[in-house]
OpenMM code with the backbone's topology and positions (N, CA, C; nanometers):
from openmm import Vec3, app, unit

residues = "UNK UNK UNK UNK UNK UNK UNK UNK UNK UNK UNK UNK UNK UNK UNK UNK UNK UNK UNK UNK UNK UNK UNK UNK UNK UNK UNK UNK UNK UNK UNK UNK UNK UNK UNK UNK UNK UNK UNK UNK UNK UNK UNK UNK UNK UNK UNK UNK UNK UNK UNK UNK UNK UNK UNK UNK UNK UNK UNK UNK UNK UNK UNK UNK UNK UNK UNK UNK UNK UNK UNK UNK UNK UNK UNK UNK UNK UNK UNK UNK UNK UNK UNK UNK UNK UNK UNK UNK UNK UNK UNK UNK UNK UNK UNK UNK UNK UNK UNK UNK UNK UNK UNK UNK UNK UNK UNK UNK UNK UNK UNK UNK UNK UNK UNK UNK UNK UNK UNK UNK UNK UNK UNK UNK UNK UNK UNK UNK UNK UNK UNK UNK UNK UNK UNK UNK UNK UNK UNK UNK UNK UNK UNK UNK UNK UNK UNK UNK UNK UNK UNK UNK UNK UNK UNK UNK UNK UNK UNK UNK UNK UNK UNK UNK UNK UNK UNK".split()
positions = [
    Vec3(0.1023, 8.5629, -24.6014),
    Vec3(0.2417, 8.5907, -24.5681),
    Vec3(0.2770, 8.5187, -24.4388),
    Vec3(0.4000, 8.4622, -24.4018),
    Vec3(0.4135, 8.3932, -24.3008),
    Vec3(0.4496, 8.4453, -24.1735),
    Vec3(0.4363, 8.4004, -24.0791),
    Vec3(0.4703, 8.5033, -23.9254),
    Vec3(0.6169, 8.5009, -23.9530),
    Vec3(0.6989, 8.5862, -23.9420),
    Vec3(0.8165, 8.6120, -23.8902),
    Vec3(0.8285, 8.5724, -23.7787),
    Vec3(0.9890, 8.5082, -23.7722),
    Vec3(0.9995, 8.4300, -23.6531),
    Vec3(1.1371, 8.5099, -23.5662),
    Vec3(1.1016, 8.5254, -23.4423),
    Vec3(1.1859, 8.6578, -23.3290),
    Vec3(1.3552, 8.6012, -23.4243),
    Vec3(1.4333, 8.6655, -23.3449),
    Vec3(1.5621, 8.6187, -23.3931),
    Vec3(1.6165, 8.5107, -23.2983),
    Vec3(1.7404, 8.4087, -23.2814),
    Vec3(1.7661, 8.3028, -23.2230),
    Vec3(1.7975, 8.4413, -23.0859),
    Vec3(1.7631, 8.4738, -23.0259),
    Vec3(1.8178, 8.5474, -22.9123),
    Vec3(1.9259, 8.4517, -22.8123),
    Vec3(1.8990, 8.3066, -22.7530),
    Vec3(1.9928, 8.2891, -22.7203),
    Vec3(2.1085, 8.2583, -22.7393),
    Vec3(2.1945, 8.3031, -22.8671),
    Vec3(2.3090, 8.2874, -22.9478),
    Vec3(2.3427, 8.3972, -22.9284),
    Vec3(2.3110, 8.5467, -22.8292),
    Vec3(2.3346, 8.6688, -22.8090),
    Vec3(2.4125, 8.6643, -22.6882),
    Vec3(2.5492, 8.6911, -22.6918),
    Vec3(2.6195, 8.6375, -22.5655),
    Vec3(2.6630, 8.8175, -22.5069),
    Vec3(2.5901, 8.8224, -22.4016),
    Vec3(2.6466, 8.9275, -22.2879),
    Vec3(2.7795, 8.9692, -22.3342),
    Vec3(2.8066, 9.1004, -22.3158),
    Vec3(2.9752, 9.2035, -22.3032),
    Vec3(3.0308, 9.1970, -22.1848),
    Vec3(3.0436, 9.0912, -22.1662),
    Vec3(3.0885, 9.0601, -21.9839),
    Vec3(3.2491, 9.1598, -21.9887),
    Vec3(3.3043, 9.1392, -22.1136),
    Vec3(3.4075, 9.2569, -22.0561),
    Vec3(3.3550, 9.4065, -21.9925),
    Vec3(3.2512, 9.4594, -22.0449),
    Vec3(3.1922, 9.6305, -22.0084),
    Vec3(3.1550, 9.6092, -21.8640),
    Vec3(3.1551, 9.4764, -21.8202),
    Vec3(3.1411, 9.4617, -21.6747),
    Vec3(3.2309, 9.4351, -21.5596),
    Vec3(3.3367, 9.4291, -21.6388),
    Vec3(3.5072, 9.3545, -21.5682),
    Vec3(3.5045, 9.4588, -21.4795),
    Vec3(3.5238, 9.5888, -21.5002),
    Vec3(3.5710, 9.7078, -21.3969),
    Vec3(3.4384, 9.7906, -21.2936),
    Vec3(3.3509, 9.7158, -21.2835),
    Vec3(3.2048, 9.7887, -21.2438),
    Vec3(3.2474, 9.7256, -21.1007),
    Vec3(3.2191, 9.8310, -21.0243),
    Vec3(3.2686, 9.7869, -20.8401),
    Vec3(3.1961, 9.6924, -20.8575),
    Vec3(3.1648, 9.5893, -20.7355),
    Vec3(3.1036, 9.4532, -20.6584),
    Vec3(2.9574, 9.4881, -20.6433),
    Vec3(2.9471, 9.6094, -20.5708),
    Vec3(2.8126, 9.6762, -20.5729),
    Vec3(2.7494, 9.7029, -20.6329),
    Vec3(2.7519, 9.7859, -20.7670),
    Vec3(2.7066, 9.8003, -20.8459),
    Vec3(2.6800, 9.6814, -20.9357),
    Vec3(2.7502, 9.6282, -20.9505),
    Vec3(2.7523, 9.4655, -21.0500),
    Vec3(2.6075, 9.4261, -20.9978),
    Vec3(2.5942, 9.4080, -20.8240),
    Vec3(2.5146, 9.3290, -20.7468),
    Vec3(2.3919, 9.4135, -20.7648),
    Vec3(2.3853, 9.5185, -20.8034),
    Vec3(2.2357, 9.5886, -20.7968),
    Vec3(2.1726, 9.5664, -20.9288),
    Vec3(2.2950, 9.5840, -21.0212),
    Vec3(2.2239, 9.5525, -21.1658),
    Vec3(2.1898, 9.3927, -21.1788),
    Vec3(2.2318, 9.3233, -21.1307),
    Vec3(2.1365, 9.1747, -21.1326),
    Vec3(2.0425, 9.1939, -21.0628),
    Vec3(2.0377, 9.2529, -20.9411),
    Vec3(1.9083, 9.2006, -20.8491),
    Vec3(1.7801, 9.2809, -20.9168),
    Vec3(1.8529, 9.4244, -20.9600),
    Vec3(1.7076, 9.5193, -21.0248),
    Vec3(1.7055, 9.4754, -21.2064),
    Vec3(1.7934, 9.4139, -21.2538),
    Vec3(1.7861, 9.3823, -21.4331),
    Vec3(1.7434, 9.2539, -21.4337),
    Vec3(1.7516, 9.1506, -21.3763),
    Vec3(1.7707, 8.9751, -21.3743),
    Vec3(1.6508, 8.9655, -21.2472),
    Vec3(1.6908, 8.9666, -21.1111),
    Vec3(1.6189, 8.8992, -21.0047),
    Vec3(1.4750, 8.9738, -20.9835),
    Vec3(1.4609, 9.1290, -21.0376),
    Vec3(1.2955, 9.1482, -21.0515),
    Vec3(1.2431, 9.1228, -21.1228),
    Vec3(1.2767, 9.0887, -21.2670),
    Vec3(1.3088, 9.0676, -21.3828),
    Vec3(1.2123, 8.9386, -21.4196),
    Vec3(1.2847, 8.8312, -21.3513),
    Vec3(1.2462, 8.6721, -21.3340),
    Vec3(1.1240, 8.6761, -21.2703),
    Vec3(1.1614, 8.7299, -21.1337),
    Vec3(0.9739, 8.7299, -21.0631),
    Vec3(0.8594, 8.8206, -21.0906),
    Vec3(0.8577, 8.8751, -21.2345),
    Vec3(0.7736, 8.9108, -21.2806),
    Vec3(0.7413, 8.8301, -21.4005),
    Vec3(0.8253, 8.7793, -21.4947),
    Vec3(0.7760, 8.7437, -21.5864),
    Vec3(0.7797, 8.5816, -21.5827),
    Vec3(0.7909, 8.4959, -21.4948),
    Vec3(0.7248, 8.3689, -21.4393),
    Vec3(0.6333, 8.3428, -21.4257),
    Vec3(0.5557, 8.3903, -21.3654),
    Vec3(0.3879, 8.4145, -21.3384),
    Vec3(0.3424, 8.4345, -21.4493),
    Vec3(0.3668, 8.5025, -21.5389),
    Vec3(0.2602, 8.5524, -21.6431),
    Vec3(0.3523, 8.4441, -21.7371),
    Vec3(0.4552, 8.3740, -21.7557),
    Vec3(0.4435, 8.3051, -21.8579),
    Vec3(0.3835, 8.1456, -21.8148),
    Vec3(0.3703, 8.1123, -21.7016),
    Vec3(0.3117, 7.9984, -21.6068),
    Vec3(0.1236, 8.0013, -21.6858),
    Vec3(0.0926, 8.1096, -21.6689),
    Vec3(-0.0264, 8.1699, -21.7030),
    Vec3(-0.0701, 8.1224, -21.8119),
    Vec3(0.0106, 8.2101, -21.9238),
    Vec3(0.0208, 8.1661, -22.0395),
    Vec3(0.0117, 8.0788, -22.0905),
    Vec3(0.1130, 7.9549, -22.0193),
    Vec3(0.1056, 7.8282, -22.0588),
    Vec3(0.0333, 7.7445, -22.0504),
    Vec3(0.0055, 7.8109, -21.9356),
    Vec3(-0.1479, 7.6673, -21.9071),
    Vec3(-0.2784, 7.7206, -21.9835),
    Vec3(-0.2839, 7.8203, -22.0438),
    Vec3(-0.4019, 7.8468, -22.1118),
    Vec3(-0.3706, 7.8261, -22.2712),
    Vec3(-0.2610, 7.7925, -22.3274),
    Vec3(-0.2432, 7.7583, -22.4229),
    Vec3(-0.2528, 7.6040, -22.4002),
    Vec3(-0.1561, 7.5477, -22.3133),
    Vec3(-0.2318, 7.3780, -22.3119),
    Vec3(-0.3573, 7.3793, -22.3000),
    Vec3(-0.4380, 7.4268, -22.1999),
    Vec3(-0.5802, 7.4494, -22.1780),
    Vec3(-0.6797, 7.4211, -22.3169),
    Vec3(-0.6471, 7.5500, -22.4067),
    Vec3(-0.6947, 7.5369, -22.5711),
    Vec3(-0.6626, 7.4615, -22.6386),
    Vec3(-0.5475, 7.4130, -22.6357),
    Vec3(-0.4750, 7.3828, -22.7733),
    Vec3(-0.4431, 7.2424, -22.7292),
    Vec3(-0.4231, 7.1690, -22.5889),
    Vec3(-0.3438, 7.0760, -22.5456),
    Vec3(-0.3555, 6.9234, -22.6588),
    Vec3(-0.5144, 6.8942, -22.7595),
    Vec3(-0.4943, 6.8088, -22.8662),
    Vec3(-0.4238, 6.8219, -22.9602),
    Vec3(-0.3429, 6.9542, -23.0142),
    Vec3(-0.2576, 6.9805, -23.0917),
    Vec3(-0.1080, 6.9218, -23.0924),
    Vec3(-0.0698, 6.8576, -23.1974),
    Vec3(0.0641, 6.7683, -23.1532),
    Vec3(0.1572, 6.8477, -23.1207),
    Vec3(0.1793, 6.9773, -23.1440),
    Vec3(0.2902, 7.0514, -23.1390),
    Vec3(0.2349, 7.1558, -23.0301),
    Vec3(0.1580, 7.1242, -22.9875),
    Vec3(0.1307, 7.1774, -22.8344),
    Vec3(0.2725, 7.1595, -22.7344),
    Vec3(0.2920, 7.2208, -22.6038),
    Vec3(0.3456, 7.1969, -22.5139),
    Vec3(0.3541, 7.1926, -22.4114),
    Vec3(0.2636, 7.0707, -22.4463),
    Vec3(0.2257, 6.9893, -22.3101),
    Vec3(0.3445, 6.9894, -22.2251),
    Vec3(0.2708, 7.0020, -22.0770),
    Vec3(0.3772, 6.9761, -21.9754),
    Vec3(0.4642, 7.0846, -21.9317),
    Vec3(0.4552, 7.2335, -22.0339),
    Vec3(0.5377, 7.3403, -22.0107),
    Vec3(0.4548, 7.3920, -21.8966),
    Vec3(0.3623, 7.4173, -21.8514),
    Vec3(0.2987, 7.5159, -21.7169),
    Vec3(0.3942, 7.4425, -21.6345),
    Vec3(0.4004, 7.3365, -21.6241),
    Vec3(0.4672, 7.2394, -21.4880),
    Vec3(0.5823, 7.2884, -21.4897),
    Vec3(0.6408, 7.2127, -21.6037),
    Vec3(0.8217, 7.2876, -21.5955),
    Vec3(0.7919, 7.4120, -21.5599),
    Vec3(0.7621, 7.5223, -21.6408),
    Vec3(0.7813, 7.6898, -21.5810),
    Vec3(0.7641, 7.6687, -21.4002),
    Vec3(0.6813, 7.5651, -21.3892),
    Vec3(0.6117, 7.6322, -21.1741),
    Vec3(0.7707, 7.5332, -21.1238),
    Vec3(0.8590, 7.4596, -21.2135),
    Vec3(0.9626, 7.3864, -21.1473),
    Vec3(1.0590, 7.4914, -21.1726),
    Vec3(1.0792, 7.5092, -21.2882),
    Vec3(1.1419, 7.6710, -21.3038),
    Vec3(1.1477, 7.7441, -21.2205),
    Vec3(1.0630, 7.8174, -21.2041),
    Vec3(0.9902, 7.9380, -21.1214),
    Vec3(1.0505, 7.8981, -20.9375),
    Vec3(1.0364, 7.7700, -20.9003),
    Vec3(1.0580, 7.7094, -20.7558),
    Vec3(1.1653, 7.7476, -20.7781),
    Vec3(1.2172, 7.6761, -20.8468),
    Vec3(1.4235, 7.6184, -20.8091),
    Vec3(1.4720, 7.7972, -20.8695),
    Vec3(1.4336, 7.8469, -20.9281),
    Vec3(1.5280, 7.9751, -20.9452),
    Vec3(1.5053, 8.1009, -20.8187),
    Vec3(1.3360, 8.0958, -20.7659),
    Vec3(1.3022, 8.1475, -20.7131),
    Vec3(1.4327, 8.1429, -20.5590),
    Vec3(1.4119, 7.9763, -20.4949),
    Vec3(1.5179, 7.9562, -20.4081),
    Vec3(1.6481, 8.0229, -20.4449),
    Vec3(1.6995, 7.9777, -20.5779),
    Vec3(1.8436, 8.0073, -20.5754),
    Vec3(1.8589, 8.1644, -20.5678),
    Vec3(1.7834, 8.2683, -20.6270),
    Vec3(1.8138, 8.4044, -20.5869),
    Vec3(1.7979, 8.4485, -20.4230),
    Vec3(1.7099, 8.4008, -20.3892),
    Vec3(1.7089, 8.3829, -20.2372),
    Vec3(1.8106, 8.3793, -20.1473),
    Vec3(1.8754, 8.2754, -20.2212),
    Vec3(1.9976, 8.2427, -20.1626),
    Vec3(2.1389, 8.3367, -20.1963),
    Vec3(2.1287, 8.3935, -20.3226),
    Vec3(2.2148, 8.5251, -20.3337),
    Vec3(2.1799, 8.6170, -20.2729),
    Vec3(2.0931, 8.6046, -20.2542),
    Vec3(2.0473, 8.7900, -20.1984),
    Vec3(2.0635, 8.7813, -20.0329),
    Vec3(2.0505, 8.6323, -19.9495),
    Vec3(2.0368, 8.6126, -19.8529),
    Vec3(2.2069, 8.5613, -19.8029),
    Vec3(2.2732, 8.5269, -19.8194),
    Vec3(2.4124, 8.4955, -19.8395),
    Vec3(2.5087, 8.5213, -19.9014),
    Vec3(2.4557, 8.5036, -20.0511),
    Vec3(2.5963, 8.5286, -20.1148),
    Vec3(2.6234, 8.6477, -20.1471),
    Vec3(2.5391, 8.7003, -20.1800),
    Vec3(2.5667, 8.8755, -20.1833),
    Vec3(2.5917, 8.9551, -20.0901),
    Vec3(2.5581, 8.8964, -19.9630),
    Vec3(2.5923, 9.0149, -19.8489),
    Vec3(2.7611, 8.9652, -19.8320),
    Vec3(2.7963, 8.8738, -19.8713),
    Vec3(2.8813, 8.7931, -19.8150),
    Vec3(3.0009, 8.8409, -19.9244),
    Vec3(2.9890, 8.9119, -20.0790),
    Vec3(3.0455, 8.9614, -20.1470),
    Vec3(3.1078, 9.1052, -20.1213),
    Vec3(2.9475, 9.1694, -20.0350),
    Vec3(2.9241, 9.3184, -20.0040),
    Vec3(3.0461, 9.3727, -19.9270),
    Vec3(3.0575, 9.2287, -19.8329),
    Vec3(3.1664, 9.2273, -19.7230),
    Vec3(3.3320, 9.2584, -19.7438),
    Vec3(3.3092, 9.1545, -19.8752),
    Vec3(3.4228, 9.1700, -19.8902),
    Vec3(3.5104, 9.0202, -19.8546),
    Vec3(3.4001, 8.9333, -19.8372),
    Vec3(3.4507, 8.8258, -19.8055),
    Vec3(3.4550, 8.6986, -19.8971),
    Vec3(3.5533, 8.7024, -19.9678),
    Vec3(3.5670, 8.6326, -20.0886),
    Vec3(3.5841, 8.5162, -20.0949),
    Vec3(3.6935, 8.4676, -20.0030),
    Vec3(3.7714, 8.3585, -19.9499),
    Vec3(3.6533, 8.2571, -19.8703),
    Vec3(3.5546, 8.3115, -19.7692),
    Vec3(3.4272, 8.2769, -19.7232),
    Vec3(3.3515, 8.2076, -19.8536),
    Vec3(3.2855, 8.3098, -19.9896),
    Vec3(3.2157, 8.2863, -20.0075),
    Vec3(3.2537, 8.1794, -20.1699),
    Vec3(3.3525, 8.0901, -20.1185),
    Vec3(3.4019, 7.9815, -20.2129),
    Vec3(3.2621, 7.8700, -20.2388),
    Vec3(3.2660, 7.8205, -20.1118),
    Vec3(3.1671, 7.7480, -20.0949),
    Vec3(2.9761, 7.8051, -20.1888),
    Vec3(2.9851, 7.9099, -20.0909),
    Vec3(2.8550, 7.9336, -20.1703),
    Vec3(2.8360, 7.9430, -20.3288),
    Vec3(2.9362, 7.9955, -20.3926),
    Vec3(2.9785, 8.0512, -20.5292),
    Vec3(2.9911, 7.8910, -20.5762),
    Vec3(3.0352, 7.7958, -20.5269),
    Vec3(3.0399, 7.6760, -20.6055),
    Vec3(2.9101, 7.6342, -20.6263),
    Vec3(2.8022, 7.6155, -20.4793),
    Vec3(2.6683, 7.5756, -20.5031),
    Vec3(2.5992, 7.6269, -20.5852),
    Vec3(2.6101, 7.8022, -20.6114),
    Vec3(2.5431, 7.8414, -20.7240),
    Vec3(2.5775, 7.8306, -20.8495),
    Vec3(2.6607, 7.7993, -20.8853),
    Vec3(2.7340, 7.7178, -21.0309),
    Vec3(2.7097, 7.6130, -21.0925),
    Vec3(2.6878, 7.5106, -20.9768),
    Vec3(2.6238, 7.3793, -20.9625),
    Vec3(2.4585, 7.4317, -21.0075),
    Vec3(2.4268, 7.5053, -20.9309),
    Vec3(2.2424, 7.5490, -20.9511),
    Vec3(2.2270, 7.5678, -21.1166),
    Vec3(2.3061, 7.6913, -21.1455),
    Vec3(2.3094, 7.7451, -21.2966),
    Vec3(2.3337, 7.6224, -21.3897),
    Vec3(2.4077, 7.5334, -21.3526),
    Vec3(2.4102, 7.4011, -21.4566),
    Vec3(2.2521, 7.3639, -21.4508),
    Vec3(2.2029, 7.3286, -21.3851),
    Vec3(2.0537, 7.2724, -21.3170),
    Vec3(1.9758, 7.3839, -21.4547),
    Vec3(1.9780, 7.4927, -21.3908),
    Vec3(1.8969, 7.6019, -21.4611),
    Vec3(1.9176, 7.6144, -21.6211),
    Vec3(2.0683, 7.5787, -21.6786),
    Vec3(2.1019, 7.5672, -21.8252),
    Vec3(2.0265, 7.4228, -21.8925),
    Vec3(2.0430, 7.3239, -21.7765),
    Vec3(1.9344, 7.1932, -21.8304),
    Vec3(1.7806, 7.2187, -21.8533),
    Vec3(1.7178, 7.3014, -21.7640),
    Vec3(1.6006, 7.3448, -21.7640),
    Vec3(1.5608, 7.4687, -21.8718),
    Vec3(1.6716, 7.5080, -21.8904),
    Vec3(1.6157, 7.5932, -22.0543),
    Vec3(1.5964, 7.5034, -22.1587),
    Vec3(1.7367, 7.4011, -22.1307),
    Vec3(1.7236, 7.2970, -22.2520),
    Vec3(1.6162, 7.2444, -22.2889),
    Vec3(1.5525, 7.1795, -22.1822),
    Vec3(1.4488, 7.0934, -22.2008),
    Vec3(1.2833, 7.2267, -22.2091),
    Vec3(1.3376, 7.3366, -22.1753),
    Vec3(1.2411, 7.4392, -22.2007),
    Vec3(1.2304, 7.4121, -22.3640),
    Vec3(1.3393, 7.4861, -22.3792),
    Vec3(1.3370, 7.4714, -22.5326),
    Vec3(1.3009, 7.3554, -22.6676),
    Vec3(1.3484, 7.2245, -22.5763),
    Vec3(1.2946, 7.1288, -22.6258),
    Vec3(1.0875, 7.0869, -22.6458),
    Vec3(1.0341, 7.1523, -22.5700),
    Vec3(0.9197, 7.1397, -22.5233),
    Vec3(0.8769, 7.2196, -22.6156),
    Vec3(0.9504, 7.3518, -22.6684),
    Vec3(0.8713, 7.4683, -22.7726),
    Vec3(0.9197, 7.4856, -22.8794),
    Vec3(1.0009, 7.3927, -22.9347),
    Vec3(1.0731, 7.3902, -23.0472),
    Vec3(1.1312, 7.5005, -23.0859),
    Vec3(1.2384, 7.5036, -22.9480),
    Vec3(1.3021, 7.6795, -22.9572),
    Vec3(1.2607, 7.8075, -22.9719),
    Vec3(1.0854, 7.7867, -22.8833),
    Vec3(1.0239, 7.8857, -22.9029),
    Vec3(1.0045, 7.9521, -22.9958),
    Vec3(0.9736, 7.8256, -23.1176),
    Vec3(0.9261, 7.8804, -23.2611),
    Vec3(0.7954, 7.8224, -23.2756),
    Vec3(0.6302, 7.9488, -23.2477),
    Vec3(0.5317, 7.8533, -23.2598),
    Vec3(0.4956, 7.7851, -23.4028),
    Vec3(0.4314, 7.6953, -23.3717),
    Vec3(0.3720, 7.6438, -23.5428),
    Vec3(0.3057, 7.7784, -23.6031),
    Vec3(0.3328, 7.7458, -23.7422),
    Vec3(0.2107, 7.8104, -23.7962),
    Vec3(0.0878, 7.8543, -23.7841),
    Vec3(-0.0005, 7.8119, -23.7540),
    Vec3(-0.1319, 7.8220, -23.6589),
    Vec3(-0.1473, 7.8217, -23.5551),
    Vec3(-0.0327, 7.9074, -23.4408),
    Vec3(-0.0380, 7.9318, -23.3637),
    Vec3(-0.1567, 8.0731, -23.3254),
    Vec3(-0.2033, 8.0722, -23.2176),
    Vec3(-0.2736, 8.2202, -23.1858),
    Vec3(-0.2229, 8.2745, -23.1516),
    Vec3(-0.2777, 8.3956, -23.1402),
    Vec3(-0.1939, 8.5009, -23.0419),
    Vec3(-0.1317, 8.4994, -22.9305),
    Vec3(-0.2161, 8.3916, -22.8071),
    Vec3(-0.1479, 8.3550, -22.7002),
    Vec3(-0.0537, 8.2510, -22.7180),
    Vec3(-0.0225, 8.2305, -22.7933),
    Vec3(0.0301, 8.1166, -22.8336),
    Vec3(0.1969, 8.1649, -22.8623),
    Vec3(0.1763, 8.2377, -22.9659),
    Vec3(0.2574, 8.3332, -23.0125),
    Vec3(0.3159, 8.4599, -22.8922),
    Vec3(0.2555, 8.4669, -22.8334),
    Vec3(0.2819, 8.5843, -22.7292),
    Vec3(0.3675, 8.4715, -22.6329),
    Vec3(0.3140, 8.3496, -22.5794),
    Vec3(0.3929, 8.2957, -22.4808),
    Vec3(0.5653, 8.2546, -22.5303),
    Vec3(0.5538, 8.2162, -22.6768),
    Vec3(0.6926, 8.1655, -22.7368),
    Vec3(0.7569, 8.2973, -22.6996),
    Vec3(0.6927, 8.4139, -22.7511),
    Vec3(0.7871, 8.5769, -22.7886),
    Vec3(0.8382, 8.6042, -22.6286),
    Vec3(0.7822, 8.5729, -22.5413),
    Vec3(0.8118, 8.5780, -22.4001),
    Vec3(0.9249, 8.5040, -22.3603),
    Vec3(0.8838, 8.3436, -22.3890),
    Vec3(0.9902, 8.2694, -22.2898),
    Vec3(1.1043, 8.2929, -22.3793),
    Vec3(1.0878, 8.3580, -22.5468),
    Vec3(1.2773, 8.3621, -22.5519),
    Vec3(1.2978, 8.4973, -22.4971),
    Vec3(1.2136, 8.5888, -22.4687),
    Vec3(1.3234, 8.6932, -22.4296),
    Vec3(1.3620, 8.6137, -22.2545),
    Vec3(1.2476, 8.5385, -22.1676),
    Vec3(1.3076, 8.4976, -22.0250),
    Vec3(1.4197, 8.4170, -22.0914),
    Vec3(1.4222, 8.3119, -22.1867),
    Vec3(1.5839, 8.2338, -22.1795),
    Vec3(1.7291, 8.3391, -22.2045),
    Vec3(1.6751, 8.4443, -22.3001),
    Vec3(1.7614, 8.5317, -22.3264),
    Vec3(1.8524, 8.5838, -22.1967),
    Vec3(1.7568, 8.6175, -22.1068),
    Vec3(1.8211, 8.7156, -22.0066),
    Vec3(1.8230, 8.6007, -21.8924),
    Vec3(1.7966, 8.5369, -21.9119),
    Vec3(1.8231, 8.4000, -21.8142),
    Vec3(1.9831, 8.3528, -21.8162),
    Vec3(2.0468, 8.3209, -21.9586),
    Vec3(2.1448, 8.3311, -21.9791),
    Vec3(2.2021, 8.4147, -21.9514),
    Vec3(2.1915, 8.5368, -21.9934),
    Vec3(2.2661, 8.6736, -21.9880),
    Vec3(2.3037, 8.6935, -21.8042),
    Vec3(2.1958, 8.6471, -21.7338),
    Vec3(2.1937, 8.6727, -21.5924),
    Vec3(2.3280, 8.5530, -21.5235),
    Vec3(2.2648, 8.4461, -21.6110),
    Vec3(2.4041, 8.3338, -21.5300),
    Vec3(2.5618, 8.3840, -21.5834),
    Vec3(2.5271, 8.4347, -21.7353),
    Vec3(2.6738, 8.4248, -21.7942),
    Vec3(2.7794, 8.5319, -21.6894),
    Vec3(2.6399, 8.6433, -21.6483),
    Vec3(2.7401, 8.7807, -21.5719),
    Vec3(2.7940, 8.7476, -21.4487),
    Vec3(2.7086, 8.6416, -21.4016),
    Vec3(2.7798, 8.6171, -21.2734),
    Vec3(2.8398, 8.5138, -21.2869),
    Vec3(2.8605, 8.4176, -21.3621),
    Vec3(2.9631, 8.2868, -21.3576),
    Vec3(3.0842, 8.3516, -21.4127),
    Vec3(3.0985, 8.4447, -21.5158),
    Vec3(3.1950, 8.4992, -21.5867),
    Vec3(3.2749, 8.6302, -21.5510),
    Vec3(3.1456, 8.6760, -21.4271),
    Vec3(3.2447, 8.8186, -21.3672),
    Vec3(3.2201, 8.8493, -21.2293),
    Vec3(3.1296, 8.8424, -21.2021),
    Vec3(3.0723, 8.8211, -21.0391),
    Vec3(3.1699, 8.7038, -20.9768),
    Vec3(3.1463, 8.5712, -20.9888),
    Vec3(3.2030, 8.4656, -20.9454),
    Vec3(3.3590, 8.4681, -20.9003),
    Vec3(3.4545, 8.5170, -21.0754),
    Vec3(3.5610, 8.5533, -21.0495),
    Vec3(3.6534, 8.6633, -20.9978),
    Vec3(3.5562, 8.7108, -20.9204),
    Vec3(3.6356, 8.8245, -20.8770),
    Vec3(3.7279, 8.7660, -20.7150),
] * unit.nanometer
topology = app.Topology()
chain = topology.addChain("A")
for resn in residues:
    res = topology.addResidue(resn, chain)
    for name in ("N", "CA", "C"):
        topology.addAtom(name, app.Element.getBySymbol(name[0]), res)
């Protein structure tokens, strides 16, 4: 019988309306505790993952090669950019200072483009995180992973480019 394959999860687009009326604060806690602990937990262990599936498997053509690297370029550049919300732009929201935080809100928009290319080419690398057939378990466990991280990766940019941003 053949593995069942997860569902396309990133074609699952966020209810950014159920979020239109949620104060500034609250908006800002549910990213940092749903999205920003979120990310720095499951980076590491899919970094992990990956390199022990290239590790085994790396003569396999449908291997994906080169994914540990991307994830630790991943992992850098997103790591900074929450940094930078949590260190600026969010206090700078907290405030109440909107008009201020034009500038910052553009750079992180600019970032999230960066970060939507880097799923792309994520995805390109795992064939949409559908393993082959003869995939193993770790194999299979790392695909079932990175779509739920692209899932909520998206879900995390869409809430704040689409309701955070515009407020």
């Amino acid at each position: 019988m053949p593995h069942a394959h997860p569902p396309r999860l990133d074609t699952l687009r966020l209810d950014t309306g159920s979020w239109v009326n949620t104060p500034t604060d609250q908006l800002i806690d549910h990213i940092l505790h749903e999205f920003h602990e979120r990310h720095r937990q499951q980076l590491p262990e899919l970094i992990r993952l990956a390199r022990r599936v290239e590790q085994v498997h790396g003569g396999h053509p449908e291997c994906p090669n080169g994914l540990a690297d991307h994830l630790c370029d991943i992992h850098q550049a997103l790591e900074s950019h929450m940094q930078k919300e949590e260190q600026i732009l969010f206090p700078m929201l907290l405030r109440g200072e909107s008009l201020m935080a034009r500038g910052p809100i553009s750079v992180m928009r600019f970032e999230h483009q960066q970060h939507d290319e880097g799923l792309a080419r994520l995805r390109g690398l795992t064939n949409n995180n559908q393993p082959p057939e003869y995939a193993c378990g770790t194999w299979r466990t790392l695909y079932r992973e990175l779509e739920i991280f692209c899932q909520e990766l998206d879900q995390h940019i869409q809430l704040e480019n689409e309701v955070l941003f515009n407020r």
